[in-house]
N, CA, C and O atoms as a Tinker XYZ file with bonds, in Angstrom:
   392  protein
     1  N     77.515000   68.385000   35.669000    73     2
     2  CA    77.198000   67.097000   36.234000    64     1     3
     3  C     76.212000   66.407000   35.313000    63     2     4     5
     4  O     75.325000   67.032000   34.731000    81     3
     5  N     76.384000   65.155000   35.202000    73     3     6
     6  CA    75.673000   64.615000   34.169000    64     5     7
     7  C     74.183000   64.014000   34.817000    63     6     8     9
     8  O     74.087000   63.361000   35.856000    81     7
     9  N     73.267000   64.345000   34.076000    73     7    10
    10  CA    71.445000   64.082000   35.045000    64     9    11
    11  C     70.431000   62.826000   34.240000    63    10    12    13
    12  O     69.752000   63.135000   33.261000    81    11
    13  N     70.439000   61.547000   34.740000    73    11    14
    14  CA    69.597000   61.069000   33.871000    64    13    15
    15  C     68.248000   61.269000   34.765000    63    14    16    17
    16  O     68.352000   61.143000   35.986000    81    15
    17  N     66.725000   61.640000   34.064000    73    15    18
    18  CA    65.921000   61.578000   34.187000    64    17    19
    19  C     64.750000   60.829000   33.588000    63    18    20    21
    20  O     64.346000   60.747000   32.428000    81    19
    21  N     64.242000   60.203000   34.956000    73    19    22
    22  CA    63.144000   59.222000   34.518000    64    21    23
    23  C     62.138000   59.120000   34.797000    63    22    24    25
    24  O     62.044000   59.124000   36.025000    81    23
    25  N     60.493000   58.939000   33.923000    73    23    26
    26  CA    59.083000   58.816000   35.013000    64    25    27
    27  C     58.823000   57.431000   35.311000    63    26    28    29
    28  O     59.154000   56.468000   34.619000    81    27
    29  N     58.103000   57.419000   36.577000    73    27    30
    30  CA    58.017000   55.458000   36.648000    64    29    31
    31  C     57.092000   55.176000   35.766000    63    30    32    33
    32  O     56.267000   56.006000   35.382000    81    31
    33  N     57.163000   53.639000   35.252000    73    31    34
    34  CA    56.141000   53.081000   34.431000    64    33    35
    35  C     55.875000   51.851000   34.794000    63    34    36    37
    36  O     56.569000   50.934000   34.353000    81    35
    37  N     54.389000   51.513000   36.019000    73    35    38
    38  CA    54.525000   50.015000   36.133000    64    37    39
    39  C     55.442000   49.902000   37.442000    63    38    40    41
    40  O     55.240000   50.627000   38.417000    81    39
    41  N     56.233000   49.163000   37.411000    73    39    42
    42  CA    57.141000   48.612000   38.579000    64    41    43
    43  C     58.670000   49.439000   38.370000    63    42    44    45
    44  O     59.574000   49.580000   39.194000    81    43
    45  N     58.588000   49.872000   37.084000    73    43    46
    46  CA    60.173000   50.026000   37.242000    64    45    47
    47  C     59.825000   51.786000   36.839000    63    46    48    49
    48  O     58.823000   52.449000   37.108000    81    47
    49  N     61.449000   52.290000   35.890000    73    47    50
    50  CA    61.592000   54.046000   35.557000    64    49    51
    51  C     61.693000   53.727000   34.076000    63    50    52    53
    52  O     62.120000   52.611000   33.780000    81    51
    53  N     61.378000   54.501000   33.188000    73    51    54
    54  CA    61.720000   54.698000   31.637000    64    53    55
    55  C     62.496000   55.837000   31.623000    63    54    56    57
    56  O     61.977000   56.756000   32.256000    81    55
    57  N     63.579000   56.099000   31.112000    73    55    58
    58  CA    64.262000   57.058000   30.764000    64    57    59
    59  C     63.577000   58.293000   29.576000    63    58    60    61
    60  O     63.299000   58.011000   28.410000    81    59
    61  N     63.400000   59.691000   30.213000    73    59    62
    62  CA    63.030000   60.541000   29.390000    64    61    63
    63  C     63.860000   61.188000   28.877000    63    62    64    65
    64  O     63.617000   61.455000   27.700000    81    63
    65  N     65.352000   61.811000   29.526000    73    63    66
    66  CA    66.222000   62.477000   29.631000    64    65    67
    67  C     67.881000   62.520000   29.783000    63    66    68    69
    68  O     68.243000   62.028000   30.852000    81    67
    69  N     68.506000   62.800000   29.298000    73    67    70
    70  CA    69.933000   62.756000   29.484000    64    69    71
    71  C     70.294000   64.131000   29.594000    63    70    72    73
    72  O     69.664000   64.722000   28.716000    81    71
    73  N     70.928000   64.853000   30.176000    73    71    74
    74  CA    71.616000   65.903000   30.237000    64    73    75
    75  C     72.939000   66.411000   31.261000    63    74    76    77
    76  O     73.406000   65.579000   32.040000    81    75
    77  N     73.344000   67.402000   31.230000    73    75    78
    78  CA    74.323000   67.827000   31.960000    64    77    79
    79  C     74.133000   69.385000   32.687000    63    78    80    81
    80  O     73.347000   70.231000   32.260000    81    79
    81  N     74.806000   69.520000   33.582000    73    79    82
    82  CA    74.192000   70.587000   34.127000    64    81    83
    83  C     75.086000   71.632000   33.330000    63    82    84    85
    84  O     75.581000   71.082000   32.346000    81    83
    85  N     75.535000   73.294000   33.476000    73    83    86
    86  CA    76.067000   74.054000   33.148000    64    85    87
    87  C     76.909000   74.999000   34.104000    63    86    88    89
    88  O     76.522000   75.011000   35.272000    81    87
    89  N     78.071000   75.846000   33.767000    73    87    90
    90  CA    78.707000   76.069000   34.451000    64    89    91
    91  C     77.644000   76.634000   36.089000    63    90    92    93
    92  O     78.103000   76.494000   37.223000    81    91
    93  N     76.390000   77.177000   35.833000    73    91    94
    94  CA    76.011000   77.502000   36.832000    64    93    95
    95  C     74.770000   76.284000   37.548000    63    94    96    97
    96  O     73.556000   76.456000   37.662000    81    95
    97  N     75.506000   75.193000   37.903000    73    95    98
    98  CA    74.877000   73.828000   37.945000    64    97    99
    99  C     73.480000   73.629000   37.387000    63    98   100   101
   100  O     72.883000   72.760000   38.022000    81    99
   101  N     72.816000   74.127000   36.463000    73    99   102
   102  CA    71.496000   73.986000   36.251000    64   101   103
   103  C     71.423000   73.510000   35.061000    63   102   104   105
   104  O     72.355000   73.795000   34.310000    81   103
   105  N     70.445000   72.759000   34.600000    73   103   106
   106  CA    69.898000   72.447000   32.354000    64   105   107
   107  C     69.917000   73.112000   31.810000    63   106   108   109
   108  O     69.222000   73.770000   32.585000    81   107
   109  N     70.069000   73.761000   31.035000    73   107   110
   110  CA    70.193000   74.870000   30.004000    64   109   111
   111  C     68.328000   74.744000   29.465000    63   110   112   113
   112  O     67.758000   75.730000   28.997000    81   111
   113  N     67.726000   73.607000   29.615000    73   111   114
   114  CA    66.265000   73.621000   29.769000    64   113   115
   115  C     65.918000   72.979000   30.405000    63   114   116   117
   116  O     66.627000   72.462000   31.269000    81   115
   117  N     64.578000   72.716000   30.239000    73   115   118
   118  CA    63.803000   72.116000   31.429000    64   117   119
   119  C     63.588000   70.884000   31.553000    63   118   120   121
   120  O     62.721000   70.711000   30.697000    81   119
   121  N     63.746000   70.044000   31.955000    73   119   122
   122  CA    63.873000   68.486000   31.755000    64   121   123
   123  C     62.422000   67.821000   31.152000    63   122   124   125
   124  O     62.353000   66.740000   30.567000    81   123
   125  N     60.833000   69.095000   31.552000    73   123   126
   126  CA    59.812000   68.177000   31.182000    64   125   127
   127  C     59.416000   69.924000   30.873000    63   126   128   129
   128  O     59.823000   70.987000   31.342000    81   127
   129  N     58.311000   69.495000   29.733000    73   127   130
   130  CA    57.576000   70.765000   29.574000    64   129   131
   131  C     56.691000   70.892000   28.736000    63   130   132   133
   132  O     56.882000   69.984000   27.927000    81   131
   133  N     55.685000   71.573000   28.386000    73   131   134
   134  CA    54.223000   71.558000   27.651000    64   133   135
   135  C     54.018000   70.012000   27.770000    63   134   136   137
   136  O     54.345000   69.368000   28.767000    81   135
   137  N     53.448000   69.489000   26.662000    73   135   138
   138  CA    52.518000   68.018000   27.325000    64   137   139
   139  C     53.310000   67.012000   28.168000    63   138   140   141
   140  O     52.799000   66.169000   28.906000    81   139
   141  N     53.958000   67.106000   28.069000    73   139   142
   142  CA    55.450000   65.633000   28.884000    64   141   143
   143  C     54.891000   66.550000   30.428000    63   142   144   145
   144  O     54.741000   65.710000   31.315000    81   143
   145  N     54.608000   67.779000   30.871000    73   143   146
   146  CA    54.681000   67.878000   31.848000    64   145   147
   147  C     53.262000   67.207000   32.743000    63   146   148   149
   148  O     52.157000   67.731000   32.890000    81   147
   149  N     53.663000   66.138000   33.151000    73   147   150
   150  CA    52.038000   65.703000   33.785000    64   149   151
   151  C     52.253000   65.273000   35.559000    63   150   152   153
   152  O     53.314000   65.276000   36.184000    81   151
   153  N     51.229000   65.014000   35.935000    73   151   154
   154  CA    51.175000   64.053000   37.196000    64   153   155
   155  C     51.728000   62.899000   37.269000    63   154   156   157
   156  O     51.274000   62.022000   36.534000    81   155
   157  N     52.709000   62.618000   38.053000    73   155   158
   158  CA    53.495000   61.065000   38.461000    64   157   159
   159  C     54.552000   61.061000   39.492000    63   158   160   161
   160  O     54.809000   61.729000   40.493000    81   159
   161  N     55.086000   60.015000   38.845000    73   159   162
   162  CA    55.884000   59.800000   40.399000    64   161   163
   163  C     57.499000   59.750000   38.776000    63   162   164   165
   164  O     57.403000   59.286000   37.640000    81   163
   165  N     58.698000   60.424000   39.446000    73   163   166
   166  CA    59.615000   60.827000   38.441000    64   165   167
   167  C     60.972000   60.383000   39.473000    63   166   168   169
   168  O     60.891000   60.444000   40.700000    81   167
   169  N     62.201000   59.935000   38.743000    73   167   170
   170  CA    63.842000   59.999000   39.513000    64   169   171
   171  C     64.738000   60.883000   38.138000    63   170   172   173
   172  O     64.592000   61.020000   36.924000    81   171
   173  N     65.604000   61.290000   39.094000    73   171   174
   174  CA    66.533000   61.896000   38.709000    64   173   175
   175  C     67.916000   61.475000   39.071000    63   174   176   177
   176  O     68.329000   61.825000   40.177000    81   175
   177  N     68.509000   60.935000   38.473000    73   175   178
   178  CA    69.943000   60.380000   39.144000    64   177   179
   179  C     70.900000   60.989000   38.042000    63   178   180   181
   180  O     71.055000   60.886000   36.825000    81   179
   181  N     71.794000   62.083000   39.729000    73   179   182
   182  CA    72.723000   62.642000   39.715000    64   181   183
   183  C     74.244000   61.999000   39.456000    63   182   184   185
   184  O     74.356000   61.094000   40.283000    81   183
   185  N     75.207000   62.068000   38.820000    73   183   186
   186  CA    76.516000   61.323000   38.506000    64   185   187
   187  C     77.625000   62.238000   39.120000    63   186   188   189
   188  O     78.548000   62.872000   38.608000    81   187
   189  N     77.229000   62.087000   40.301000    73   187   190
   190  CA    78.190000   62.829000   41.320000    64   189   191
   191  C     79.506000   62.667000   41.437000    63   190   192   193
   192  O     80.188000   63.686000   41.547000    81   191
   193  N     80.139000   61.388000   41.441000    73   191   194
   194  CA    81.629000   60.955000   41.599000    64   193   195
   195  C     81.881000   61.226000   39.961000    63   194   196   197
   196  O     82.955000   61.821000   39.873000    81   195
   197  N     81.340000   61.031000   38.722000    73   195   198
   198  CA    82.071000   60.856000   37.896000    64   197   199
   199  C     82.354000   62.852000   37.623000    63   198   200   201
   200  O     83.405000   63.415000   37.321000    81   199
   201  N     81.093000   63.413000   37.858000    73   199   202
   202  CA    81.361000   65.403000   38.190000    64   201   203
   203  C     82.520000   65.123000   39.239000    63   202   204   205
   204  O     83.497000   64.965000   38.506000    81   203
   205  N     82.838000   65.013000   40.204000    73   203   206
   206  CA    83.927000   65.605000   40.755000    64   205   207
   207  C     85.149000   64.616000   40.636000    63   206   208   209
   208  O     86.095000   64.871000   41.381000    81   207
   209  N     85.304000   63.130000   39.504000    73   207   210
   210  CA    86.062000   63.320000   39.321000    64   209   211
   211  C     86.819000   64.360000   37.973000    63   210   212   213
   212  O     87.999000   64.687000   37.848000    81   211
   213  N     85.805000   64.642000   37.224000    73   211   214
   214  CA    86.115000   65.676000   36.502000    64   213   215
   215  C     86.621000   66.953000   36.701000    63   214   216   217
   216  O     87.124000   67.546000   35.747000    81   215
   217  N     86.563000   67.461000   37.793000    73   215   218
   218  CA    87.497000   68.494000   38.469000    64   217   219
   219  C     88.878000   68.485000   39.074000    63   218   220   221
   220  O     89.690000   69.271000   39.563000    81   219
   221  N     88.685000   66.697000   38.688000    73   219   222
   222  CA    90.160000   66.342000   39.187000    64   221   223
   223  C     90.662000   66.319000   40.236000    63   222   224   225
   224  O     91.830000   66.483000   40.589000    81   223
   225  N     89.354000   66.014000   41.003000    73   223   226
   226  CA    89.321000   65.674000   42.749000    64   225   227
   227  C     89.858000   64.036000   42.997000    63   226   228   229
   228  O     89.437000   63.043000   42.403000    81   227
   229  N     90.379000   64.063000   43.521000    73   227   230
   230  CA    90.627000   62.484000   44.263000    64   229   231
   231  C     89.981000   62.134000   44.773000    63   230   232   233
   232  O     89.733000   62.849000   45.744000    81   231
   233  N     88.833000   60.377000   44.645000    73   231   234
   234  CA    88.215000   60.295000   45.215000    64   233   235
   235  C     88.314000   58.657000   45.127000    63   234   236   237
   236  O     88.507000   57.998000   44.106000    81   235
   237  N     88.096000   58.088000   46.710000    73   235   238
   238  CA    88.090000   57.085000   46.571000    64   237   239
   239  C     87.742000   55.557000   45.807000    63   238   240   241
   240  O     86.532000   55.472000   45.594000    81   239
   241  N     88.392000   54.530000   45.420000    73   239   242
   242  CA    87.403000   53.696000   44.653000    64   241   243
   243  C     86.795000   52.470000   45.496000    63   242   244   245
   244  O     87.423000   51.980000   46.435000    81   243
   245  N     85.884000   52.136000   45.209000    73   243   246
   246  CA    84.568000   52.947000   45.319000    64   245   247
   247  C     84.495000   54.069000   45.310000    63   246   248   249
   248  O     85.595000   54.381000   45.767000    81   247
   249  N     83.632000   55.567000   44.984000    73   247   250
   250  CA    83.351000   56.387000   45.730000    64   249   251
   251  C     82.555000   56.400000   46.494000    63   250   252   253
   252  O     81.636000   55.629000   46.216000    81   251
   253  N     82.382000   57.193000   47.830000    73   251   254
   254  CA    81.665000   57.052000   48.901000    64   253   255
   255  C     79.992000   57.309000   48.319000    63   254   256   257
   256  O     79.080000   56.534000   48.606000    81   255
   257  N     79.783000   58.785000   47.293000    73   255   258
   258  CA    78.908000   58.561000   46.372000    64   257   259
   259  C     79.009000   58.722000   45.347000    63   258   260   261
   260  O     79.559000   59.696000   44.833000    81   259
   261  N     78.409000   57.633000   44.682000    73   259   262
   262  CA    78.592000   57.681000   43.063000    64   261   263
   263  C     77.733000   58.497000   42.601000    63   262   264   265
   264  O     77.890000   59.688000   42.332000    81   263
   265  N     76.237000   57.454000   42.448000    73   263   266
   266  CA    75.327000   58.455000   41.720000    64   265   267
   267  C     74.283000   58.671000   42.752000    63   266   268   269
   268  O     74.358000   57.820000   43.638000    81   267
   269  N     73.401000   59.475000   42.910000    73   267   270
   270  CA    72.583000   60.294000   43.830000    64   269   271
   271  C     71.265000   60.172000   43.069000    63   270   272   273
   272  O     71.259000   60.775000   41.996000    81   271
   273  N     69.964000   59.414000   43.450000    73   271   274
   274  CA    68.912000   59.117000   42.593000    64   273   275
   275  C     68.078000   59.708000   43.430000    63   274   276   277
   276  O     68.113000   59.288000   44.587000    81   275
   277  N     67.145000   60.782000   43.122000    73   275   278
   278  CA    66.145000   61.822000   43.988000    64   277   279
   279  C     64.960000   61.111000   43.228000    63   278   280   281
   280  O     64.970000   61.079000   41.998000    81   279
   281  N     63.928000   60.535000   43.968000    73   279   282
   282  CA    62.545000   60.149000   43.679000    64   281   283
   283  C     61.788000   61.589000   44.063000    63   282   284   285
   284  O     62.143000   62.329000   44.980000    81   283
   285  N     60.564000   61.842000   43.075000    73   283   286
   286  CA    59.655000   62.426000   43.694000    64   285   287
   287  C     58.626000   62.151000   42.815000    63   286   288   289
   288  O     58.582000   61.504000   41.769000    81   287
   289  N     57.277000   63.173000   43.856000    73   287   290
   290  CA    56.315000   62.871000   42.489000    64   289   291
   291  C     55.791000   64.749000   42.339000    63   290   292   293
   292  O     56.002000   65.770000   42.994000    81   291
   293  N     54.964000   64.353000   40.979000    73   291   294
   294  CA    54.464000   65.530000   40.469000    64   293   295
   295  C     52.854000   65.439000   40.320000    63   294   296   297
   296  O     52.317000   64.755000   39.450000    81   295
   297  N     51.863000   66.523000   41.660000    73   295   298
   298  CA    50.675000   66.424000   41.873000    64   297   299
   299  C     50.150000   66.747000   40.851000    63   298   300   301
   300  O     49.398000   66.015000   40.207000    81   299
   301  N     50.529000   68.110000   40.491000    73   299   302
   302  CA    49.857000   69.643000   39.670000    64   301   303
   303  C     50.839000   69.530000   38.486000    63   302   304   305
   304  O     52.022000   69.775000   38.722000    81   303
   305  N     50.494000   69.209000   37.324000    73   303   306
   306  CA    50.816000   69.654000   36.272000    64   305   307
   307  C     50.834000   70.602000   35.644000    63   306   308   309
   308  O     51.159000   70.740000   34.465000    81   307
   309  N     50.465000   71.380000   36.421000    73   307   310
   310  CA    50.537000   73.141000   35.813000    64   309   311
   311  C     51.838000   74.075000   36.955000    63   310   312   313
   312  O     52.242000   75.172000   36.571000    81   311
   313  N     52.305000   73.542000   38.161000    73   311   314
   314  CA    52.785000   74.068000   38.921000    64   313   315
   315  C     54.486000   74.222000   38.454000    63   314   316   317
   316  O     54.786000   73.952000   37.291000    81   315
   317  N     55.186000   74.515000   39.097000    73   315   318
   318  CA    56.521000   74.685000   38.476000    64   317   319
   319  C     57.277000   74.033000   39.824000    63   318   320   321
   320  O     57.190000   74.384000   41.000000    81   319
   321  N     58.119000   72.857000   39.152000    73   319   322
   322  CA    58.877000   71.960000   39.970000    64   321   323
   323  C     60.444000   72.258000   39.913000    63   322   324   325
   324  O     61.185000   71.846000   39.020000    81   323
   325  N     60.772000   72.908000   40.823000    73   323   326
   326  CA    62.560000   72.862000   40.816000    64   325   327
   327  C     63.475000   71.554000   41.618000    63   326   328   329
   328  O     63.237000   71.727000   42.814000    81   327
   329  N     64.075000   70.769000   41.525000    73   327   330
   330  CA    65.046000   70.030000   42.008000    64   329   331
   331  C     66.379000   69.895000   42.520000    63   330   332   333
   332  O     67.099000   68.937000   42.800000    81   331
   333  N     66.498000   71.242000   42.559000    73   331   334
   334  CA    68.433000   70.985000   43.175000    64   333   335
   335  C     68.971000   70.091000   43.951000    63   334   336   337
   336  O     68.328000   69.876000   44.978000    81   335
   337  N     69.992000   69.458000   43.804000    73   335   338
   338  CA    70.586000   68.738000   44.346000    64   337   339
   339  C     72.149000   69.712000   44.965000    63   338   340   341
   340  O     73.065000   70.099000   44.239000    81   339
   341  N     72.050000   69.886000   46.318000    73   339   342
   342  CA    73.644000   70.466000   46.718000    64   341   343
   343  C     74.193000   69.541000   47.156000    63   342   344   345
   344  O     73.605000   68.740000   47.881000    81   343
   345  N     75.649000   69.402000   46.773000    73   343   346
   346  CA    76.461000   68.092000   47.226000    64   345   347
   347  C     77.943000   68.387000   47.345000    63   346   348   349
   348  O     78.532000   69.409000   46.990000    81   347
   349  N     78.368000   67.437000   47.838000    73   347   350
   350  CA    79.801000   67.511000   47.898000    64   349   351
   351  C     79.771000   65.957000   48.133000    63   350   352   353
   352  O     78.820000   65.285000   48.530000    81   351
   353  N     81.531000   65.386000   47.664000    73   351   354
   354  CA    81.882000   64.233000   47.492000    64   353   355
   355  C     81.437000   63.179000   48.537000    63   354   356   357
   356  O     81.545000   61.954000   48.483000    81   355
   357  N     80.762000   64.192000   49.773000    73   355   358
   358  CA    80.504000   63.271000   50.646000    64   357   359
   359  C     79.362000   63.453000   51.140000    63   358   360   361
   360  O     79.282000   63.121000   52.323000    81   359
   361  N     78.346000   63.901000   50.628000    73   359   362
   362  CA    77.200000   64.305000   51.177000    64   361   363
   363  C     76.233000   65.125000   50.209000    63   362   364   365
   364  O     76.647000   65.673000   49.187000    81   363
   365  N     75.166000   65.148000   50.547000    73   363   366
   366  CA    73.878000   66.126000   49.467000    64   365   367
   367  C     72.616000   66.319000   50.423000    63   366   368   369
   368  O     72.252000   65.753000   51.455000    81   367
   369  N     72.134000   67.292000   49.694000    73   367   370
   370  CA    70.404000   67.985000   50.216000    64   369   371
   371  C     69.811000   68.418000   49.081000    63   370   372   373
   372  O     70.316000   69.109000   48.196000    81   371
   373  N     68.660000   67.957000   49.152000    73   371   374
   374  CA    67.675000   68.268000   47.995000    64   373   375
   375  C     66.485000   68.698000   48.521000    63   374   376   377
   376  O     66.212000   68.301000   49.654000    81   375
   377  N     65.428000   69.690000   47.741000    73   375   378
   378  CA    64.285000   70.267000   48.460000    64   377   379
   379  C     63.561000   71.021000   46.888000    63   378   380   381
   380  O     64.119000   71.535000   45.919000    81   379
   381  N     62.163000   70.797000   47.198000    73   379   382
   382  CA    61.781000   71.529000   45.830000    64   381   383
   383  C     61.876000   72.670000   45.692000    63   382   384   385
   384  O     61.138000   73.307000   46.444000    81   383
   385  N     62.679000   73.429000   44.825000    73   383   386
   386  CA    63.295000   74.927000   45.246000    64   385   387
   387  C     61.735000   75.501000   44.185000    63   386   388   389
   388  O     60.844000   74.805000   43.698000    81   387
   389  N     61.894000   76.682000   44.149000    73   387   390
   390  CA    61.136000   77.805000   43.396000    64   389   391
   391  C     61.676000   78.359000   42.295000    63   390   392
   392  O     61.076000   79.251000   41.695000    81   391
């Protein structure tokens, strides 16, 4: 699944990141790490319809969801932040995993 990641700056997001997940949905690294890892407020938007149309799922046009944008923020810059996103073509849950 393809992940753009961004920290806010001001009013709007700056893009830090582009990546894709791997066969076992995760980055092959870490999206932020040694100094980039700080305190803020960060999105992550998931490209959900264009991942499952890549599996060659049928999915409506429109899709019901396209892309999936998870806001959060980051207190502790020393702590370790996980993000999963579980989804299906019609639905998702996200929670800061471990």
């Amino acid at each position: 699944m393809g992940i753009d990641f961004y920290r806010r700056e001001g009013e709007g997001y700056a893009l830090v990141a582009s990546t894709r997940t791997n066969k076992d949905g995760r980055t092959d690294k870490p999206l932020m790490a040694g100094d980039a890892f700080k305190p803020g407020s960060y999105q992550i938007v998931f490209h959900v319809a264009a991942y499952y149309r890549g599996l060659g799922m049928p999915l409506a046009e429109p899709a019901f969801l396209d892309t999936v944008p998870v806001q959060f923020s980051i207190a502790d810059g020393k702590a370790h932040y996980h993000v999963p996103l579980l989804t299906t073509p019609w639905s998702y849950a996200t929670y800061r995993g471990s």
